[in-house]
C-alpha positions in Angstrom: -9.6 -10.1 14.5 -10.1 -7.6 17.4 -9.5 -4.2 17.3 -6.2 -3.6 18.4 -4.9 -6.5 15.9 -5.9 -3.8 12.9 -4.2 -1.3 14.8 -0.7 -3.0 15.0 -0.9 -3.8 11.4 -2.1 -0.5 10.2 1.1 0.9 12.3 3.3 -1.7 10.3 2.7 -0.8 6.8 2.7 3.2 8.8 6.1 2.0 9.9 7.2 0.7 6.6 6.0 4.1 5.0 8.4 5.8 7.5 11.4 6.4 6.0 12.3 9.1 3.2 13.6 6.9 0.6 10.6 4.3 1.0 8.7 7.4 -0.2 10.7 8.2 -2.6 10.6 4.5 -3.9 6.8 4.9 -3.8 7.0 8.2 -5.4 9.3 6.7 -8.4 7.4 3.6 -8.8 3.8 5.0 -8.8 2.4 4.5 -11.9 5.2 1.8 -13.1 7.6 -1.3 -12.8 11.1 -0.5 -12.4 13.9 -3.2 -12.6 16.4 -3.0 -9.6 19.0 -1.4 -11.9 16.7 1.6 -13.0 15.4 2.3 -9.3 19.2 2.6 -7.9 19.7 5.4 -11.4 16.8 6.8 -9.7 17.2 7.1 -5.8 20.8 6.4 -6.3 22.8 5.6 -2.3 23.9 1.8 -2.0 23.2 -1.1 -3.4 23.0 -2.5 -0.6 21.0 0.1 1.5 17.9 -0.1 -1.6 17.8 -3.6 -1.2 16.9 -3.5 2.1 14.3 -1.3 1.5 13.1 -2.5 -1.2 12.4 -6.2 0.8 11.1 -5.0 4.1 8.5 -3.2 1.3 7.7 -6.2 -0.3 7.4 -8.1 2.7 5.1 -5.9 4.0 2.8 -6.1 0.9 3.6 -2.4 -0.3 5.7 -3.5 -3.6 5.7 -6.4 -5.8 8.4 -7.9 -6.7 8.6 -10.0 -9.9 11.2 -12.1 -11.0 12.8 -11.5 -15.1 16.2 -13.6 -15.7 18.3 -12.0 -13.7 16.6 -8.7 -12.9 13.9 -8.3 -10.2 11.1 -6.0 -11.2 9.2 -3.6 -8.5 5.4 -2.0 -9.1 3.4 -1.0 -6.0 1.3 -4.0 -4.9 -1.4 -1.0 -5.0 -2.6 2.9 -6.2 -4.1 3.1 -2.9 -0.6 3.2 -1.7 0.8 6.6 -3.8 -3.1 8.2 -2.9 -2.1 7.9 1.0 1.3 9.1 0.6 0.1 11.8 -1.7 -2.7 12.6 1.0 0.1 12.8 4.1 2.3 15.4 1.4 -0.9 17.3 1.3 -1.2 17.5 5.2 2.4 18.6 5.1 2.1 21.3 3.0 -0.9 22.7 4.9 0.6 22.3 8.6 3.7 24.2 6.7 1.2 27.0 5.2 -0.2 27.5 8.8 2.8 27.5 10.6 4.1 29.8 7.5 1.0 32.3 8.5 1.9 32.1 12.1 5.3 33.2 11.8 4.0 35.9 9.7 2.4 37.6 12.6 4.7 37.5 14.8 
């Protein structure tokens, strides 16, 4: 695999990261399975609209889905994936406290 391969599939999962409730699903889901039902309590919107999400994150290896009757179940295929968006929140809140100390002296 050359380099620029790892690049285009590190911006794929970035891409599947980049949308606010795929974060929140991560959030809601980091350190347990959630049927289908429970997440759209949760995040609430359409059914619809979390199922979509919810697949594109499974197809890109983020979540794993796991089959019960009929409920689907959804864990994070990985911790590592909460500790990066965890990380990015904390970059967040530090480009928020500069800007914050910026506008102070002005």
């Amino acid at each position: 695999m050359t380099d620029k391969n790892i690049y285009t599939l590190h911006a794929n999962i970035c891409k599947a990261l980049g949308h606010p409730t795929r974060i929140e699903i991560i959030d809601t889901l980091q350190n347990k399975e959630m049927n289908f039902g429970k997440l759209l309590e949760k995040i609430g919107g359409a059914k619809s609209n979390l199922s979509q999400h919810l697949s594109s994150m499974t197809n890109k290896g983020i979540l794993i889905q796991r089959k019960e009757g009929l409920n689907n179940y959804y864990k994070l295929s990985s911790k590592k994936v909460s500790t990066a968006c965890r990380i990015m929140r904390e970059v967040l809140i530090d480009n928020l406290k500069k800007q914050h100390e910026i506008l102070k002296h002005i």
